[in-house]
C-alpha positions as CSV (number, residue, x, y, z in Angstrom):
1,X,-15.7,16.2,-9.8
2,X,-12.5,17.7,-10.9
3,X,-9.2,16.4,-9.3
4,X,-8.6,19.7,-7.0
5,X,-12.6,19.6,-6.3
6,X,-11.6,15.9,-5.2
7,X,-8.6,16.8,-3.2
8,X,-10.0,19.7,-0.7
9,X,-13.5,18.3,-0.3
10,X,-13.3,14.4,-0.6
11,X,-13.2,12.7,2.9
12,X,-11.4,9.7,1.4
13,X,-8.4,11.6,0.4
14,X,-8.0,12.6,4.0
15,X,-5.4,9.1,4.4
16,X,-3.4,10.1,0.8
17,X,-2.9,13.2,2.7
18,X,-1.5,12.0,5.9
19,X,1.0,9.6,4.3
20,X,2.4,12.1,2.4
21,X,2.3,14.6,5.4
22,X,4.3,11.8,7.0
23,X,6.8,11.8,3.8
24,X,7.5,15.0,3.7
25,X,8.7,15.2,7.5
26,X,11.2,12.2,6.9
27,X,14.6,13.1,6.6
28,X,15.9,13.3,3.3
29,X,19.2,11.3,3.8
30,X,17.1,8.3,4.6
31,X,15.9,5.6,2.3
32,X,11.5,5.6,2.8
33,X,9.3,3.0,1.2
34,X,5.3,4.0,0.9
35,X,2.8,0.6,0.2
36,X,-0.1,2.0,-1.4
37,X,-3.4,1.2,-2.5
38,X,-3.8,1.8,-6.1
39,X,-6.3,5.1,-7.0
40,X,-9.8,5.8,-7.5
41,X,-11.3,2.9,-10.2
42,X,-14.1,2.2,-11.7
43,X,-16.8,0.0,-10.3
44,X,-16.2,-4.2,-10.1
45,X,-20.2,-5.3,-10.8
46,X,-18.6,-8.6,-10.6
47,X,-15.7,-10.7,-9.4
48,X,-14.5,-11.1,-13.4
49,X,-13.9,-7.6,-13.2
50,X,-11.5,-8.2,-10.4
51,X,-8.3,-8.7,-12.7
52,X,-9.5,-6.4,-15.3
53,X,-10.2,-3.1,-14.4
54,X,-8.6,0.1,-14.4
55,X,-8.7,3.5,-13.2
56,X,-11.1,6.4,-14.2
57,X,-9.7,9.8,-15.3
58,X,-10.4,10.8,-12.0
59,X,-8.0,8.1,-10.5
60,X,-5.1,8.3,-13.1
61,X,-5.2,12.4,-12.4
62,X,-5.0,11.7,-8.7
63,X,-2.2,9.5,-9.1
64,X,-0.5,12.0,-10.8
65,X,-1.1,14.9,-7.8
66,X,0.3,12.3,-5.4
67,X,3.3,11.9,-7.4
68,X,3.9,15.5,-7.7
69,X,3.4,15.9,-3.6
70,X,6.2,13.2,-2.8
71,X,9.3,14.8,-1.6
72,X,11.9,14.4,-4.9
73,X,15.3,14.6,-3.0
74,X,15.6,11.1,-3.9
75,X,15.3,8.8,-6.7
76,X,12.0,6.7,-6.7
77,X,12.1,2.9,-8.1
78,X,8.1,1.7,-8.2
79,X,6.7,-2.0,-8.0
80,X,3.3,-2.8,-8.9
81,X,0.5,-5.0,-9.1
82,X,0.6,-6.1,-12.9
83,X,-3.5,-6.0,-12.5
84,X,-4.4,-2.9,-14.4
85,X,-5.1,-0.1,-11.8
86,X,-2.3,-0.7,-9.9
87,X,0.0,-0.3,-13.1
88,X,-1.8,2.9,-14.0
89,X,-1.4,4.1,-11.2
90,X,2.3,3.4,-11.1
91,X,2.7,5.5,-14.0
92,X,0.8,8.2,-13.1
93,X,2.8,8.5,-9.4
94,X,5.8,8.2,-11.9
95,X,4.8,10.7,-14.2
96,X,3.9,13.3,-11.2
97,X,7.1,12.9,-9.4
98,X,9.4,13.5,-12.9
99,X,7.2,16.7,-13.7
100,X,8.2,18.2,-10.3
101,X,12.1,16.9,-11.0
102,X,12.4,14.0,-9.1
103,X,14.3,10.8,-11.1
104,X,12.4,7.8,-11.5
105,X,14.4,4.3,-11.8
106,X,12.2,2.5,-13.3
107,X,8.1,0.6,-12.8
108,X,8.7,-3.3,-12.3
109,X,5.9,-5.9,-11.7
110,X,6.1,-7.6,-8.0
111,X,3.7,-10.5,-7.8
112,X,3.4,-10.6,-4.1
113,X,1.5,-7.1,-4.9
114,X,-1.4,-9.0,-6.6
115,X,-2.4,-10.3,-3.0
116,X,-2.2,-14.2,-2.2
117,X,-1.8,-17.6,-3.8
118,X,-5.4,-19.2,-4.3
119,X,-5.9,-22.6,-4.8
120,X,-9.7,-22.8,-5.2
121,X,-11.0,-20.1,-7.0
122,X,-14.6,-20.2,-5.3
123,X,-12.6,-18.3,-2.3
124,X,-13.1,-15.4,-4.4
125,X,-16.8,-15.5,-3.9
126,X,-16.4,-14.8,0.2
127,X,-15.1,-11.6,-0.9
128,X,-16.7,-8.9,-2.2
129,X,-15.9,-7.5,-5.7
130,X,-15.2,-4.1,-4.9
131,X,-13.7,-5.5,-1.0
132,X,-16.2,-4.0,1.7
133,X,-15.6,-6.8,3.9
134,X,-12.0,-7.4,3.4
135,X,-10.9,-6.7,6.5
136,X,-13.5,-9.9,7.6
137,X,-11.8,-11.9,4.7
138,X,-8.8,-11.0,5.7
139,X,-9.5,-12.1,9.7
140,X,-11.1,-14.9,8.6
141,X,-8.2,-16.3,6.6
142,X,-6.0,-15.5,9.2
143,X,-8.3,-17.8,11.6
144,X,-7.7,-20.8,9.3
145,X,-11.1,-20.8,7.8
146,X,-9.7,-20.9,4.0
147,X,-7.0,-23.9,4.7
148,X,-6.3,-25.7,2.2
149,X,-7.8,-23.4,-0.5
150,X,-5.5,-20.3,-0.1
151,X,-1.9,-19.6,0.6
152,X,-1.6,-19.8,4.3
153,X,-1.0,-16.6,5.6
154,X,1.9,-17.2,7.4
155,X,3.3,-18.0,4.3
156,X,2.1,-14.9,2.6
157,X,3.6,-12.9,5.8
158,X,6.9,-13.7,5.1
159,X,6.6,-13.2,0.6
160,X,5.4,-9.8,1.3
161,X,7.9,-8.8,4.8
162,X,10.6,-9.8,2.1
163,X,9.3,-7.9,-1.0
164,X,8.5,-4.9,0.8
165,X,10.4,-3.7,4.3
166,X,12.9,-6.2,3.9
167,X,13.7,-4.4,0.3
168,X,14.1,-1.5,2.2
169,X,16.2,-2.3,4.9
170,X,19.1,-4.5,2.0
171,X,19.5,-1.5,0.2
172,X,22.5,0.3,0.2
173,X,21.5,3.7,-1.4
174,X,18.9,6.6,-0.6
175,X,16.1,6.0,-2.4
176,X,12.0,5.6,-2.3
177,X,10.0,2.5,-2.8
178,X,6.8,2.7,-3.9
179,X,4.5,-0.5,-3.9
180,X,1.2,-0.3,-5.7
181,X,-1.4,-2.7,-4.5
182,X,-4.6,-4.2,-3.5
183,X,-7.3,-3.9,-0.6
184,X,-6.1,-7.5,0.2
185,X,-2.4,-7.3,0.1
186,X,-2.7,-4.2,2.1
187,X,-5.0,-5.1,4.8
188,X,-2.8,-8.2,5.1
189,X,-0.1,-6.0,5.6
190,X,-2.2,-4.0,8.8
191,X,-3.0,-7.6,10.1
192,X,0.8,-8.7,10.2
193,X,1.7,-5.1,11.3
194,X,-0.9,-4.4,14.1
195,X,-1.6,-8.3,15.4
196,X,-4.7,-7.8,16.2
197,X,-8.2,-8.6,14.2
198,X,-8.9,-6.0,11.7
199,X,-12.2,-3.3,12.0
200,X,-13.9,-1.8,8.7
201,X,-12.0,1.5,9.9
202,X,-9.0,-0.1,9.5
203,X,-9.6,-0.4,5.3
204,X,-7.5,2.1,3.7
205,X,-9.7,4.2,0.7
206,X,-7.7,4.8,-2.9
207,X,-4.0,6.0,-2.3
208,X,-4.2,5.8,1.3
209,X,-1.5,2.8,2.7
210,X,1.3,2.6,4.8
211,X,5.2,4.3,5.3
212,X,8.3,3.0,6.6
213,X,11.8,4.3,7.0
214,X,15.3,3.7,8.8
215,X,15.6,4.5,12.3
216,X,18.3,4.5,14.6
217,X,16.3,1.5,16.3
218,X,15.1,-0.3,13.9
219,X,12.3,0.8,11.5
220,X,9.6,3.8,11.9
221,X,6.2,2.4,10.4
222,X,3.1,4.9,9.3
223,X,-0.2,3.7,9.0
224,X,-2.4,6.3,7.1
225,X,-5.8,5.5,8.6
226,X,-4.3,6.1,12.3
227,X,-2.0,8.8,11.1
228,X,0.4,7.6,13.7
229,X,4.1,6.0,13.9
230,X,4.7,2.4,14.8
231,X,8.5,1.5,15.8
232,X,9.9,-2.0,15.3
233,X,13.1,-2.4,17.2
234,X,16.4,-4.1,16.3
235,X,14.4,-6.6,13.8
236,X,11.1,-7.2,11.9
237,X,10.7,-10.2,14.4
238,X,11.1,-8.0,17.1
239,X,7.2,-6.7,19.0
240,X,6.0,-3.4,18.0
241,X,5.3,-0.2,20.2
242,X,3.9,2.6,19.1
243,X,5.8,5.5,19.7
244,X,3.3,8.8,19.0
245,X,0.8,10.1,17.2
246,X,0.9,13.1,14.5
């Protein structure tokens, strides 16, 4: 299927769609971060394809479109997952959003984008290869079953609170973040955000993720998969409320 085959008939794109919906209606003098889960890859037939695989054609020409669809009134710096389809997919966002004049800063590597610190590698075998039950991995490690054999994720909380929103919120110019990632890091991220156990409708597909900018209060979050705003007032310690639905 051909990418704008893909893009009016594919179901999964529906969440790619609402965060940049959501993009497009922020206001241009404010600084906007997007966490995203990297694009359509090929199959993981096992969990030693987990660090190795990349994106089809398919996926690197959807990153591309998604670039080319985010609003370029301000410059975009990227961070990324060094594991392959996250880094493709870094450049091709990258590419898309110079072909349609926007000014790119430059594509670093964040490790807290790879996903947690495991100590015991057999961890890796509770989750699936290509992540259907990540969101049960996810509440599971959350409800200490994994201590002592993973980064607690409390820990992880606070790496990824700092690398990502907290990024945001220090900087002094208008400008876009864009974080490439994982199934993993970004369903930890929903977990920390929503504080409540995660439900398999709660996985984001390929390029679907979550949006944040500066508010008056606080912080506006997006979550894709709800296509609704989140706000967190006067800190990121603060409770959330969810202010509306779009």
């Amino acid at each position: 299927m051909d990418v704008k085959a893909t893009w009016d008939n594919e179901d999964w794109m529906l969440n790619a769609k609402h965060i940049l919906h959501w993009s497009a209606s922020v206001e241009q003098d404010k600084p906007m971060m997007l966490l995203v889960r990297h694009s359509h890859r090929e199959i993981l037939r096992d969990h030693t394809e987990m660090v190795s695989a990349g994106l089809t054609h398919l996926g690197k020409e959807l990153a591309i479109e998604v670039g080319k669809r985010i609003p370029a009134g301000r410059p975009m710096h990227l961070f990324t997952s060094f594991i392959p389809r996250c880094f493709e997919t870094a450049e091709g966002i990258a590419e898309g959003f110079s072909e349609m004049g926007g000014e790119v800063i430059d594509i670093d590597p964040l490790p807290t984008l790879v996903g947690p610190h495991v100590l015991e590698q057999d961890v890796w075998k509770e989750l699936h290869p290509n992540g259907e039950n990540v969101t049960e991995f996810v509440n599971r490690w959350v409800g200490g079953e994994f201590d002592g054999r993973m980064e607690p994720f409390e820990d992880y909380e606070v790496r990824l609170t700092d690398d990502t929103v907290k990024r945001l919120t220090a900087v002094q110019e208008n400008i876009i973040h864009v974080h490439v990632t994982h199934d993993l890091a970004l369903m930890s991220a929903k977990r920390m955000i929503l504080g409540r156990v995660l439900t398999r409708d709660d996985r984001e597909p390929y390029l679907g993720g979550l949006g944040a900018t500066i508010v008056d209060s606080g912080l506006q979050l997006f979550i894709a998969s709800m296509n609704s705003t989140i706000s967190i007032c006067d800190s990121m310690d603060s409770s959330t409320k969810k202010s509306n639905n779009s």
